[in-house]
N, C-alpha and C positions, 0 to 999 in steps of 0.2 A: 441428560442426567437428572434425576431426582432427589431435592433435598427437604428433609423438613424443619431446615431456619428459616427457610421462607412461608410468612404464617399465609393461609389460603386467601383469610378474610384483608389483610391490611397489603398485601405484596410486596411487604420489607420485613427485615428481620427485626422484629420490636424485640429494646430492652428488658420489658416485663415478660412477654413470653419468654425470651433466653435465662431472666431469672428464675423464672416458676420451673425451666427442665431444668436447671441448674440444682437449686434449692427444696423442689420438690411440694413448694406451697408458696403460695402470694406473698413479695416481697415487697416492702416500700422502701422509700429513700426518706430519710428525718433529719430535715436542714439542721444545722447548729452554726450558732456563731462564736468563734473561739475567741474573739477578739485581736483579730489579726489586721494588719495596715500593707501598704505593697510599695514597691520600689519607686515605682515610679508618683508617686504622693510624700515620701518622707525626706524627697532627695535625693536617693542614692542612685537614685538615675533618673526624676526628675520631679516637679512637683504640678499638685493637679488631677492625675490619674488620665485616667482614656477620657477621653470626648466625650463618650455616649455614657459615660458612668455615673451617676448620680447616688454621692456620698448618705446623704442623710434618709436614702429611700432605704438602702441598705443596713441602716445602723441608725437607728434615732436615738438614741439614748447616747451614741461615740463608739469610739471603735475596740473600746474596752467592757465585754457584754455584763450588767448586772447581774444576771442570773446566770446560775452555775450549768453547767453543759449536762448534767443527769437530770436537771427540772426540765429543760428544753427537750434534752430527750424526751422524756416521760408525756410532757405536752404532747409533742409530736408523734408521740407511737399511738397514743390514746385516739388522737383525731384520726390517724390512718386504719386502726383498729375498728373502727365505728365507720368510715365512709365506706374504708373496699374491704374489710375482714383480713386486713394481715397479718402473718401469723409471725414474721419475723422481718428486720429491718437491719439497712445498711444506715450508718450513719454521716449524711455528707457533710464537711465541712466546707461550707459554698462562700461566704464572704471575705471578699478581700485573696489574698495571697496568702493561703494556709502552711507553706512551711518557710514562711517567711521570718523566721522566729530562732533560737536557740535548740540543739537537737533536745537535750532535757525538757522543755516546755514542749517539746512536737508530743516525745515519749510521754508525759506525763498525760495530754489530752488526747493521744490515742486510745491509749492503754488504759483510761477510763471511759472511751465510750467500747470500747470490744471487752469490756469487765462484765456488761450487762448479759442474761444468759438467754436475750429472744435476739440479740444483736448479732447478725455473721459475718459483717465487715466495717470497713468505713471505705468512704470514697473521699479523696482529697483534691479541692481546689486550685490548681497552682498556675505559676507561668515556669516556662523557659528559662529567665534567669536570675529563678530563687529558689534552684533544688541542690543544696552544696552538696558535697559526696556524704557526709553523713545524715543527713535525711533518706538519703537513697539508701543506705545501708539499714537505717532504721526500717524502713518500706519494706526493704528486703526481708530484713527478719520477721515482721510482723506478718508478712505475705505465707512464711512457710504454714502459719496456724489458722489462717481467717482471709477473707475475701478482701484484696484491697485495689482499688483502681485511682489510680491519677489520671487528673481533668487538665489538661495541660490545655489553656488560654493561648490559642494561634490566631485566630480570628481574620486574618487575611494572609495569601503565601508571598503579597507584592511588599516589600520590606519599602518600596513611597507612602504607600499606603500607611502601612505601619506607624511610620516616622509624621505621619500627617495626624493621624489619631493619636500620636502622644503613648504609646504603647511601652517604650521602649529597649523593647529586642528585637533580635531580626529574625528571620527566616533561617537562619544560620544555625542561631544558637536552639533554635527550636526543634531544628534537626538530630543537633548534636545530644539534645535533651532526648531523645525519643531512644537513640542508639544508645545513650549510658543507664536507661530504664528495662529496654526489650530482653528476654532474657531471662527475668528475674523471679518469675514466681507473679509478679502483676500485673494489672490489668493496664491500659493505656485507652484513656477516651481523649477526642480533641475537638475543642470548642469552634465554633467558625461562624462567621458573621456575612454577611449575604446582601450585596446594595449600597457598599459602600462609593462613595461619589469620585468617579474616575476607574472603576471597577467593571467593565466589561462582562458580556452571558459567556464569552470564550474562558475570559480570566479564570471565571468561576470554575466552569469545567477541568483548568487546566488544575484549579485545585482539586477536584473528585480523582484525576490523573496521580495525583500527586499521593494522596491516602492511599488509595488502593497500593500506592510502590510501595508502603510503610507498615512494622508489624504492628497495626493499629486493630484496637480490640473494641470500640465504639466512636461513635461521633455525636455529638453535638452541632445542632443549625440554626439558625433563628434570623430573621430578617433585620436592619436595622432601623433600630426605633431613638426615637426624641424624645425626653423626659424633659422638663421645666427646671430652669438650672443650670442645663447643662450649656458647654458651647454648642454641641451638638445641634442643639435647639435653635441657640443663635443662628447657625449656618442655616437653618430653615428657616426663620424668618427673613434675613438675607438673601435665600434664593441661591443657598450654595450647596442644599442638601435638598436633594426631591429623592422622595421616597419612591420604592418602586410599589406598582400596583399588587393588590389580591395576585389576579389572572395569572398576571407576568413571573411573580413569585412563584406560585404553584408550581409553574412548567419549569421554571430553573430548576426548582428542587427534585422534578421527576424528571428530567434531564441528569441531574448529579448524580442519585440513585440508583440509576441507569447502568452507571459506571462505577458503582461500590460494590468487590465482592460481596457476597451472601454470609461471607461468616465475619461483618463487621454488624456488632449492633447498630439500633439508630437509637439514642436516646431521647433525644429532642430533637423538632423540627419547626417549631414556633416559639417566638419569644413575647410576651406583653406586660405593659406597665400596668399600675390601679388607673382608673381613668381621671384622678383627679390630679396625677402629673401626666399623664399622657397628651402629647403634644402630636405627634405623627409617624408612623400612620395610625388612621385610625380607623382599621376596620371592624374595628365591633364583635370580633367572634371569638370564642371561646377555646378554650385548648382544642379541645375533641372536636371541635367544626373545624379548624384549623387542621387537625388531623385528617379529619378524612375529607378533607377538601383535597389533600394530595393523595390519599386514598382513593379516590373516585377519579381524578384525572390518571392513575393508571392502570386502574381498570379498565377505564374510558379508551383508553391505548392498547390495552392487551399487554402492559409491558409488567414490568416488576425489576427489583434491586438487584442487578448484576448482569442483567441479561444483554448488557453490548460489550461486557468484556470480550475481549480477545476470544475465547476459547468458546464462544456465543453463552457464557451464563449459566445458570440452574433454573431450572421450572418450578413454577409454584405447584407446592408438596402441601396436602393438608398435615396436621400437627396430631 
């Protein structure tokens, strides 16, 4: 069977082609920071944050942004406007736990980045268990007019794992978050981290297993990296964190892919620090080499995104 989500050139369903049919012209993503904090840092389920998280790389200035979320905008479309010619922008709000908040403070920094008239959604940051029912309500209604997607932060499906990284939900409630969302009018991406120590290539799979059961509408992937700072770091200088390789990554992730329906986007599949907290790994290369690093290893295979499902998959469709 032939589909054209699968682009010719990349043999996955990329996010920005699914925008441009979407949209109908080159879409960017234009971070902001709302000034948002998260559960597991304030106490409310623990302090500290994740392992791998590094506070002040994210927020130098505190977790209360100086600048108003329309300059930031504007910054941001400007430089997307001049690198790839975008004609219209989702607005993410990526730092920290974004409906972590009071639903009036959610609605109020919504509802001024979807005010701007080149803006056709916003995508929201969040975890498992910081989405109370009226955020969701709020999502909901905002959904019937504008594009909206939740980033819902999973990053492993072993709830040891989890409890070892200091995450603090489990698998459970991550579940339960995905079924009170599906449904609704929005979109569902989910974050997932790759190499965590005790974390098995089966494991891994068992999570691509696990997506595909779920009405999950992109994904996020990135390998796990050491920033300076962090414990994270410390367990690599200790010898309790080895990173995995280039090579070895690559083929996990075209192994994972493998086993993702076609009509899940991929948003991201590389993650990396500035290199002047970069601690490990440290391979040197850039988004796009990183891309078609796993680009080219499944070409190299002849395989593409879906194709060992059950039912043998879709063929790659030129667009």
């Amino acid at each position: 069977m032939i589909t054209p989500l699968i682009h010719h050139d990349l043999h996955f369903n990329s996010y920005g082609s699914y925008l441009r049919r979407r949209f109908g012209c080159r879409v960017s993503k234009v971070n902001v920071d709302g000034g948002f904090t998260c559960p597991n840092r304030d106490g409310a389920k623990g302090t500290g944050g994740c392992i791998y998280c590094d506070n002040s790389s994210f927020s130098p200035g505190g977790t209360v942004p100086a600048i108003p979320i329309e300059t930031q905008m504007a910054e941001g479309m400007a430089y997307h406007r001049k690198r790839l010619g975008s004609e219209k922008f989702i607005i993410y709000f990526q730092k920290f736990t974004n409906t972590y908040a009071p639903v009036d403070r959610l609605h109020d920094l919504y509802s001024r980045a979807l005010a701007h008239p080149e803006v056709v959604g916003i995508s929201v940051g969040t975890r498992p268990d910081a989405l109370g029912d009226d955020a969701v309500e709020l999502l909901t209604d905002l959904a019937r007019t504008s594009y909206v997607c939740v980033e819902l932060g999973l990053q492993s499906m072993d709830d040891r794992i989890l409890q070892r990284i200091n995450r603090g939900h489990t698998l459970a409630e991550y579940l339960e978050t995905v079924e009170r969302l599906a449904g609704r009018g929005m979109e569902i991406c989910t974050h997932l981290i790759h190499g965590f120590p005790g974390e098995t290539h089966d494991d891994f799979l068992r999570t691509a297993q696990l997506m595909a059961s779920l009405p999950m509408d992109s994904l996020k992937i990135h390998q796990l990296h050491a920033v300076k700072g962090t414990q994270l770091a410390q367990w690599y200088y200790e010898g309790r964190f080895i990173p995995l390789q280039h090579q070895q990554y690559v083929a996990d992730i075209c192994d994972f892919l493998e086993l993702i329906p076609p009509t899940m986007t991929i948003q991201r599949l590389y993650g990396s620090a500035p290199q002047a907290i970069r601690v490990a790994p440290n391979w040197n290369l850039k988004n796009n080499q990183m891309w078609y690093s796993v680009v080219n290893e499944l070409k190299r295979r002849g395989t593409w995104q879906g194709c060992k499902l059950a039912d043998g998959g879709l063929h790659v469709s030129n667009l």
